[in-house]
C-alpha positions as CSV (number, residue, x, y, z in Angstrom):
1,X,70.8,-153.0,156.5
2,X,71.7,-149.2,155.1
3,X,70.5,-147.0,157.0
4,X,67.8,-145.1,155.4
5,X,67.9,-147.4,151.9
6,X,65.9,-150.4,151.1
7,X,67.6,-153.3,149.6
8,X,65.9,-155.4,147.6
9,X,66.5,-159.4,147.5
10,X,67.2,-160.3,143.9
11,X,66.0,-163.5,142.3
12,X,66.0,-165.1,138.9
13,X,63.7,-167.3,137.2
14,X,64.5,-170.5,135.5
15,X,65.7,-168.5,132.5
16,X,68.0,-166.5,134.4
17,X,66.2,-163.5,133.5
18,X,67.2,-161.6,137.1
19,X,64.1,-159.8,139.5
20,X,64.2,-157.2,142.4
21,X,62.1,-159.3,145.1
22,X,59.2,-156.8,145.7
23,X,58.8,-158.6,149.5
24,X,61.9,-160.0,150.3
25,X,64.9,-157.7,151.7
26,X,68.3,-159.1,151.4
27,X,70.3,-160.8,153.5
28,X,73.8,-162.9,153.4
29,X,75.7,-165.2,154.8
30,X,78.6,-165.1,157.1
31,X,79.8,-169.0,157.1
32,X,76.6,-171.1,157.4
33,X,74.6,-168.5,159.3
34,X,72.6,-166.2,157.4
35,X,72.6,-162.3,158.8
36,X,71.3,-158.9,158.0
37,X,74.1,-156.9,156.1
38,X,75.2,-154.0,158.3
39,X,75.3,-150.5,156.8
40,X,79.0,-150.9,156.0
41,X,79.2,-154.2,154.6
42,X,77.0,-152.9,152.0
43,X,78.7,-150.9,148.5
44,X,77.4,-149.7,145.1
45,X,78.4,-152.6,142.6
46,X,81.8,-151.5,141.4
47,X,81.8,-151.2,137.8
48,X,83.0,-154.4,136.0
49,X,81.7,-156.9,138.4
50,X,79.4,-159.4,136.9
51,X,75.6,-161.1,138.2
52,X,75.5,-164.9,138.1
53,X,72.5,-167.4,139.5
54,X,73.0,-170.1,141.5
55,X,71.4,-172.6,139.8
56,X,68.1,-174.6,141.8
57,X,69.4,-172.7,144.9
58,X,66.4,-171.2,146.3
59,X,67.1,-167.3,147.6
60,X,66.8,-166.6,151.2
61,X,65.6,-163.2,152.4
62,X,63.9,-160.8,155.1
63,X,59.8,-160.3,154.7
64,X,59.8,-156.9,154.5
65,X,56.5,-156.4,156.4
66,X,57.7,-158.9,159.2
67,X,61.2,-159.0,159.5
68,X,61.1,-162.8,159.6
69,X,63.2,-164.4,157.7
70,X,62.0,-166.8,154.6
71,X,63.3,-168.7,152.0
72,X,61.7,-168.2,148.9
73,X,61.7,-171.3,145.8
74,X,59.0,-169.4,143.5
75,X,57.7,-166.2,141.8
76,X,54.9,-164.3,143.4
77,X,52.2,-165.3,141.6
78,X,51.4,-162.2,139.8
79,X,54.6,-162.9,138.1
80,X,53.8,-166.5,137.3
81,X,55.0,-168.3,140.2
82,X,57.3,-170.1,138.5
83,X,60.4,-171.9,140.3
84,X,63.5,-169.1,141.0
85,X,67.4,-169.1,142.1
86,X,69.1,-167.3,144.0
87,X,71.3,-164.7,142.0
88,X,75.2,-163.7,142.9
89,X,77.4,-161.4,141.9
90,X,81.3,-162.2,141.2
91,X,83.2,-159.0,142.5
92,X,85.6,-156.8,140.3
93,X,89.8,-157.2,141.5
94,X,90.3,-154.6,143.8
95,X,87.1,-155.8,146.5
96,X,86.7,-157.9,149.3
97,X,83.6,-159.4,149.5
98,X,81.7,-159.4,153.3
99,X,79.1,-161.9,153.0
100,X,77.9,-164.7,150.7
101,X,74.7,-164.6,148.9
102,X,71.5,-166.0,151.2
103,X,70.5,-169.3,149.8
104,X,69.7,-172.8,150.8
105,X,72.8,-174.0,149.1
106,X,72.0,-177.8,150.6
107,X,69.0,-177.8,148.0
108,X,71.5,-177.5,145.1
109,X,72.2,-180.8,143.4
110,X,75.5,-179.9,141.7
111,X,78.8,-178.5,142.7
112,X,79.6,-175.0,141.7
113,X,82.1,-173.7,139.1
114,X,84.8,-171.4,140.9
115,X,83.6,-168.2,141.3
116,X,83.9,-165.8,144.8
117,X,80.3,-165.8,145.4
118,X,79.0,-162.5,146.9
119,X,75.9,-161.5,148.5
120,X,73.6,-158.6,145.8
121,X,70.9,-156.7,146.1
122,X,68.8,-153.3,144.9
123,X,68.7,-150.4,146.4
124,X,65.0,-149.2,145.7
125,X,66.3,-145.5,146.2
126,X,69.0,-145.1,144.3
127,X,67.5,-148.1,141.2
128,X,71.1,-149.8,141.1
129,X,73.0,-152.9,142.4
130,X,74.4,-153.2,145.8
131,X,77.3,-155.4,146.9
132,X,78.7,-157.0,150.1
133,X,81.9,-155.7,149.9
134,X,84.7,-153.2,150.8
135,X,87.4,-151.7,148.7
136,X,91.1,-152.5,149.6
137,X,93.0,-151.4,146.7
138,X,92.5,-148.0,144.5
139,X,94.6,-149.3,141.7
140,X,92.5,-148.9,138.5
141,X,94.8,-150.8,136.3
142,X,92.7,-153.7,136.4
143,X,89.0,-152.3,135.1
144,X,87.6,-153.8,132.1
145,X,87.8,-150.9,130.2
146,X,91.6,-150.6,129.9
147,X,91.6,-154.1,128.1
148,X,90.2,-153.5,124.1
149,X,90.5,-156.3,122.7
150,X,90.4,-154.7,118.9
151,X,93.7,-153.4,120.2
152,X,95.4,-156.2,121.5
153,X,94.9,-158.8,118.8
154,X,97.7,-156.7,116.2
155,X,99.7,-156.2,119.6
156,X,99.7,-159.9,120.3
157,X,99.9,-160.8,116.4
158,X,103.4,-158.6,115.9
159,X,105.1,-160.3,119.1
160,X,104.0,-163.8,117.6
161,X,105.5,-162.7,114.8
162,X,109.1,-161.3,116.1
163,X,109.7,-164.7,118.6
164,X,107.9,-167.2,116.4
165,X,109.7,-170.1,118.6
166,X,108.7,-168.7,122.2
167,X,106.6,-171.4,123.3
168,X,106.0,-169.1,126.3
169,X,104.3,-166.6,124.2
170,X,102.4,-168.9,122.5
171,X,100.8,-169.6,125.9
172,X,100.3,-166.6,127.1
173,X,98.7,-165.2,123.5
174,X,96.1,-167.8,124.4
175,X,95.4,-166.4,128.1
176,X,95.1,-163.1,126.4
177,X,93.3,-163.8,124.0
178,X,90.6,-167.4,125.1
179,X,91.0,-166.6,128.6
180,X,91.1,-163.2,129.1
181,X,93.5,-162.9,131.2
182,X,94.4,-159.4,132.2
183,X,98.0,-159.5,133.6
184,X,98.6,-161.2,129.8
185,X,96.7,-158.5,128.1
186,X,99.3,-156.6,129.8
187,X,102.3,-158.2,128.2
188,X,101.2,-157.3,125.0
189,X,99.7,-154.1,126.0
190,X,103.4,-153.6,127.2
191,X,102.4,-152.2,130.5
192,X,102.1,-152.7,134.4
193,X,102.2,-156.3,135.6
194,X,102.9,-159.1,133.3
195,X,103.0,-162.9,133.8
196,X,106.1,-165.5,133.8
197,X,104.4,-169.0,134.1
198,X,107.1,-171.5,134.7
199,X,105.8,-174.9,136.3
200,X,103.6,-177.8,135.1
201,X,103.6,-179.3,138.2
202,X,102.7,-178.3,141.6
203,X,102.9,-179.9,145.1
204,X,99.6,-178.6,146.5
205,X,96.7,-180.5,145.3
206,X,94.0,-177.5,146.2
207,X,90.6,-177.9,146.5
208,X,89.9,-174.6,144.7
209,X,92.5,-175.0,142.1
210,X,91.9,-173.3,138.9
211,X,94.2,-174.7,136.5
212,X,94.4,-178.4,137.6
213,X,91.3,-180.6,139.1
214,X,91.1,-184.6,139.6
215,X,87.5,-185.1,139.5
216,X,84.8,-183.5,137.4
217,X,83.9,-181.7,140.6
218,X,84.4,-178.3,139.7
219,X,86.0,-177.6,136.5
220,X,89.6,-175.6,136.2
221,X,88.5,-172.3,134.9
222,X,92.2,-172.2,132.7
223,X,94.3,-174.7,130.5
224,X,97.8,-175.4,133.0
225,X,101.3,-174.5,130.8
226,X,102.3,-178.6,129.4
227,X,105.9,-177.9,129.9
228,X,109.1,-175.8,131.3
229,X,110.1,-172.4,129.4
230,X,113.5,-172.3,128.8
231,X,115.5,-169.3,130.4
232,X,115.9,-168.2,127.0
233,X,112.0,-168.1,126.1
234,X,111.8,-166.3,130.0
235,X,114.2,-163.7,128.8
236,X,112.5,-162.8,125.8
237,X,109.1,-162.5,127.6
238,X,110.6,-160.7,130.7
239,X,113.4,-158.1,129.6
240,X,111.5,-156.4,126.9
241,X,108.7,-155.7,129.6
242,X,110.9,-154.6,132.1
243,X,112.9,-152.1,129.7
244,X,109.9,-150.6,128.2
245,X,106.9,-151.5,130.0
246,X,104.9,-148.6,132.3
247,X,105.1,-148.9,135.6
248,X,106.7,-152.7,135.0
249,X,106.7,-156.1,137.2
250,X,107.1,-159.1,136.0
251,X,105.8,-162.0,138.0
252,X,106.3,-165.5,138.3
253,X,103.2,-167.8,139.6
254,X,100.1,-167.3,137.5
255,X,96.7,-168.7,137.4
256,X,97.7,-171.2,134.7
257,X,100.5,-173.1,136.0
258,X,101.4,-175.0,139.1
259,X,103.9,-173.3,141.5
260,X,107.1,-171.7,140.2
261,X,108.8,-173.1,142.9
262,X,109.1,-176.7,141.8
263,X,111.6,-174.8,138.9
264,X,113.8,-172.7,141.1
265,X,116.6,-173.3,139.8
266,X,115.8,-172.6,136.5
267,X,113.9,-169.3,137.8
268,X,117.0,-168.4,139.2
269,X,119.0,-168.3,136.4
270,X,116.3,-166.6,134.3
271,X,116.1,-163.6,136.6
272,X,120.4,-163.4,136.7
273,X,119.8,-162.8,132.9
274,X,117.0,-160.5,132.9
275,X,119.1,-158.8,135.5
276,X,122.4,-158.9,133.5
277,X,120.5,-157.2,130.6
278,X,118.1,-154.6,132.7
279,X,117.6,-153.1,136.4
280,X,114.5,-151.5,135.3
281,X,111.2,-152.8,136.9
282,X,110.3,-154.9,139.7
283,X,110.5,-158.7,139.7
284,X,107.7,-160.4,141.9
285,X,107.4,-164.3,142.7
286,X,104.0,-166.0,144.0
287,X,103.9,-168.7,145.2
288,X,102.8,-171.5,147.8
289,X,106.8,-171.1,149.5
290,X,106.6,-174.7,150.5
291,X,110.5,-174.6,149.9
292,X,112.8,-172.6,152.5
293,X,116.3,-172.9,150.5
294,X,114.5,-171.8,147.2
295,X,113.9,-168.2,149.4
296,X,117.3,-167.9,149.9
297,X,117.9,-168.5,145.9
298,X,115.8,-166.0,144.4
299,X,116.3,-163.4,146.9
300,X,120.4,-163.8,146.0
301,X,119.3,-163.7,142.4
302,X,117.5,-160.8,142.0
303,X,113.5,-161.2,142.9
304,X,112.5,-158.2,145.2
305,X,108.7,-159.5,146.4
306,X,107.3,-162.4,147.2
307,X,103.3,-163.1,147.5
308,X,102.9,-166.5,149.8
309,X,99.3,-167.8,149.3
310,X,97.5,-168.6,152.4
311,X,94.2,-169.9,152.9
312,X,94.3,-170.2,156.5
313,X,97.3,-168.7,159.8
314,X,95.9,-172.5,160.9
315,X,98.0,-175.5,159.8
316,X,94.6,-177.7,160.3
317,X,92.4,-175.5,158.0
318,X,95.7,-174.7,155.4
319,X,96.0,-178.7,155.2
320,X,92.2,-179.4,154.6
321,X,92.4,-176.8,151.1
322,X,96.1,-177.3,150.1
323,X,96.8,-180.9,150.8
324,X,100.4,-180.6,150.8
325,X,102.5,-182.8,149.2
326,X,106.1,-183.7,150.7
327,X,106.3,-180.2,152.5
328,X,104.4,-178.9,155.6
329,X,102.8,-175.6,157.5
330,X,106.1,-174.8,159.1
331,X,108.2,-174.7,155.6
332,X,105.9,-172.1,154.8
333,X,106.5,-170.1,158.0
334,X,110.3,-170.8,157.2
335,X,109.9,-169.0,153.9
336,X,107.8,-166.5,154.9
337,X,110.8,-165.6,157.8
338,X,113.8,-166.0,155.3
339,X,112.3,-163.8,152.6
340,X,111.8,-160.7,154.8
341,X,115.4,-161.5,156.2
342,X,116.5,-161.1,152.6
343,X,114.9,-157.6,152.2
344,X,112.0,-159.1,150.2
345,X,108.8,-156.8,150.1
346,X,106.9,-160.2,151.7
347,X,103.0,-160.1,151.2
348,X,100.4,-162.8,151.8
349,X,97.8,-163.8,149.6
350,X,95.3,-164.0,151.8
351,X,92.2,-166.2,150.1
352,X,89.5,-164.9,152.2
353,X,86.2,-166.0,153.1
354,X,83.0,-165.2,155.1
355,X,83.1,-166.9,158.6
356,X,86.0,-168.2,157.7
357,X,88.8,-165.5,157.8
358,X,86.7,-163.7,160.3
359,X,86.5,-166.1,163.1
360,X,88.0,-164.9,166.4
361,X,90.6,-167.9,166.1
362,X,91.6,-167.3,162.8
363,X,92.3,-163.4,163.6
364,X,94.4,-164.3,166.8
365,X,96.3,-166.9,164.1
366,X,96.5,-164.3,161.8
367,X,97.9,-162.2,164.4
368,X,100.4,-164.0,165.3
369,X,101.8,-165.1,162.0
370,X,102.2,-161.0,160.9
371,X,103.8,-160.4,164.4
372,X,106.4,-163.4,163.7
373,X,106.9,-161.8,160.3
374,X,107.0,-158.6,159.5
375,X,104.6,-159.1,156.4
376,X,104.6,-155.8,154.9
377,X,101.3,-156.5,153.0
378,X,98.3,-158.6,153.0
379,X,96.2,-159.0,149.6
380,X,92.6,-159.4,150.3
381,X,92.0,-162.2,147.8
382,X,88.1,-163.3,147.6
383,X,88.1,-167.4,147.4
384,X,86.3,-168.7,144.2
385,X,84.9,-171.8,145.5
386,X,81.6,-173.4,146.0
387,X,80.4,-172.4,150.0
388,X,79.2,-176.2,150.8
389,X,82.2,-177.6,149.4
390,X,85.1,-175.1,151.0
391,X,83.5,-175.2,154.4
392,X,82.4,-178.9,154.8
393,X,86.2,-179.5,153.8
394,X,87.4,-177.3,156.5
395,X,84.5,-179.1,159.3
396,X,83.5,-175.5,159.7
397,X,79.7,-174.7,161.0
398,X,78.5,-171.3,162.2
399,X,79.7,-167.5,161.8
400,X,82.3,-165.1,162.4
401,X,82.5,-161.6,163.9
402,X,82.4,-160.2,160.1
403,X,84.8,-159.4,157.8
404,X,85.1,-155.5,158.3
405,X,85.5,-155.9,162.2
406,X,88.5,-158.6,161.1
407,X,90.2,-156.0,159.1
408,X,89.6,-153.3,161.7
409,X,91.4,-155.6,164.4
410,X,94.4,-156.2,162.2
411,X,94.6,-152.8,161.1
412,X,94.7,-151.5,164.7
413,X,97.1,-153.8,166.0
414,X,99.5,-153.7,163.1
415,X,99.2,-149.8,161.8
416,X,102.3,-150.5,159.2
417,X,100.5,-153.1,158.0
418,X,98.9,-152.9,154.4
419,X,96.3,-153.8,152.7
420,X,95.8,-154.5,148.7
421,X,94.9,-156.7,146.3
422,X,97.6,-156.1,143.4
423,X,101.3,-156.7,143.5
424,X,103.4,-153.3,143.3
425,X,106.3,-152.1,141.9
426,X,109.2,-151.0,144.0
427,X,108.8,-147.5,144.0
428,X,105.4,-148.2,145.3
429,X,106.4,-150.5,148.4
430,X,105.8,-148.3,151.0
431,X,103.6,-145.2,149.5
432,X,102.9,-142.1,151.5
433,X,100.6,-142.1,154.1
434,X,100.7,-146.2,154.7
435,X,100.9,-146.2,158.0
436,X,97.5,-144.6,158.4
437,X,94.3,-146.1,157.0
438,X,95.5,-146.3,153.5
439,X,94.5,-147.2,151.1
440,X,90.7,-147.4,152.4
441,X,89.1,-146.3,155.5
442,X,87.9,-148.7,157.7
């Protein structure tokens, strides 16, 4: 717990109305074991993040007279004693959460929507919101208060207007605009990081997938693209961005398509033109790199970074969330090798998660996956997916050493390595002082 601060557990009633526990301190989770927060796992909530309950979860806490640890399914009776959840918070980009919220998830009777669930409390001290978290990226690009929506709808209307046949646009006016996307705000905004969905069809069938779900499970949080962009609809999304755009990359592999790399070849071809027509900006692909030769391809045409998504440096626990489809662990590893060999600035996006990424054999996996590679950085990505679900699916029970001590291991052992949570542009690759502790201390 902080040192010197109380942290209250918070709860909600069965209106969601939320409530500071007068009795009960807070506690999290680390996997399926619950645990007292340390000092610094604990964070002010950054601004922009977001409160949720957990609907007929009952909270688990700390009697603050005891110290023994209870789990709590009503209201103290002076405040009706009516039946309570636990409450969440969902982090703003740019933080890594430490611990899941404390909550007798088994008494739940649905699966939850796909949110990174993150242990909250109050500090009694300082009257605000705490957070299980850490910071591992100071770009501010992404707070809510850059994105005005009275702004962006004329933005958005004129572009609609000057390509009225870019299917692409279309779909990306409606993740600006329904879905709130921020990287296709940016488009519009003409600014930083913009997206270049590509694929319909993907050959991972993720667990946590949030454009694309078999069952009514957990519903996809976004509508996937219905078809292929010509290079000629690419073009017109991509060039203007990277001519004029501040500080611009374009990326292919967004939230609402499968993986780019099922259309290489037509990716390829795209970025020859953008390239024919502009060297300005940075051009980024993310994907799940399940195909070796396609590395080779976009690395000859022109794309200077590539962001691999990993749940898991263990092909067991990789397999049990991706479910790969006609490729394996090792093509991954493959890609991962070729693009650094082709100069790529090669990153991992690393979907993290309480006693998970934190166990001892997952670091030494870790380990040895960065010291085969190179990887230049890893991106701190918090996993949005029900607890009982993710870790039942891996067959994982207990706890880890905690995710701070995982990232001071790392960090130690690999002092080039980086940390973030954003894709960069080029001039930004290796930033001054990188070596060290940047961009957080830890």
């Amino acid at each position: 717990m902080a040192i010197g601060k109380t942290i209250l557990a918070l709860v909600a009633d069965e209106q969601g109305e939320v409530f500071e526990h007068p009795d009960l301190l807070l506690a999290g989770m680390n996997g399926t074991e619950v645990v007292r927060p340390h000092t610094d796992e604990l964070m002010p909530m950054p601004e922009g993040s977001r409160l949720f309950t957990i609907p007929q979860t009952p909270p688990i806490g700390f009697d603050r007279r005891s110290s023994k640890q209870l789990t709590i399914d009503r209201l103290p009776k002076e405040w009706g004693g009516g039946r309570i959840q636990a409450v969440s918070a969902f982090l703003t980009p740019g933080y890594t959460r430490t611990l899941l919220p404390a909550a007798d998830f088994q008494h739940k009777g649905q699966t939850l929507p796909l949110w990174s669930y993150t242990a909250i409390g109050w500090c009694v001290e300082e009257e605000r919101f705490y957070v299980a978290a850490v910071q591992v990226d100071r770009n501010t690009h992404w707070q809510p208060d850059h994105f005005d929506d009275r702004k962006l709808e004329p933005l958005v209307r004129k572009v609609l207007q000057e390509y009225p046949d870019n299917r692409l646009l279309e779909q990306l006016a409606r993740c600006a605009l329904d879905y709130h996307c921020f990287a296709a705000k940016n488009l519009f905004f003409r600014r930083w990081e913009a997206p270049l969905p590509t694929s319909p069809t993907c050959n991972s069938r993720c667990i946590g997938c949030i454009s694309l779900q078999e069952s009514d499970c957990c519903p996809a949080s976004q509508e996937r693209l219905t078809f292929v962009p010509t290079i000629d609809e690419l073009c017109e999304v991509a060039v203007p961005h990277l001519r004029e755009a501040e500080n611009a990359i374009v990326s292919f592999g967004q939230g609402c398509e499968g993986d780019p790399i099922m259309q290489t070849d037509e990716i390829v071809e795209s970025v020859r033109q953008m390239r024919r027509q502009t060297d300005r900006g940075t051009i980024n692909f993310n994907s799940n790199a399940s195909i070796p030769g396609a590395i080779d391809k976009l690395a000859d045409a022109g794309v200077e970074s590539i962001r691999v998504s990993l749940n898991s440096a263990q092909e067991n626990f990789y397999n049990a969330y991706y479910r790969p489809r006609g490729y394996c662990f090792d093509d991954v590893l493959e890609s991962l090798r070729r693009a650094k060999a082709a100069g790529l600035y090669t990153m991992l996006n690393y979907l993290v998660f309480p006693g998970v990424s934190d166990r001892t054999d997952e670091i030494e996996a870790l380990a040895g996956l960065i010291d085969d590679i190179g990887v230049d950085m890893i991106q701190m990505r918090n996993l949005s997916l029900d607890p009982v679900l993710y870790l039942s699916s891996l067959g994982i029970e207990g706890r880890g050493i905690g995710m701070l001590e995982m990232l001071r291991q790392h960090k130690r052992r690999f002092p080039h390595l980086q940390y973030g949570y954003f894709n960069r542009t080029r001039e930004t690759f290796f930033p001054p002082g990188y070596a060290s502790e940047w961009p957080i201390q830890l």
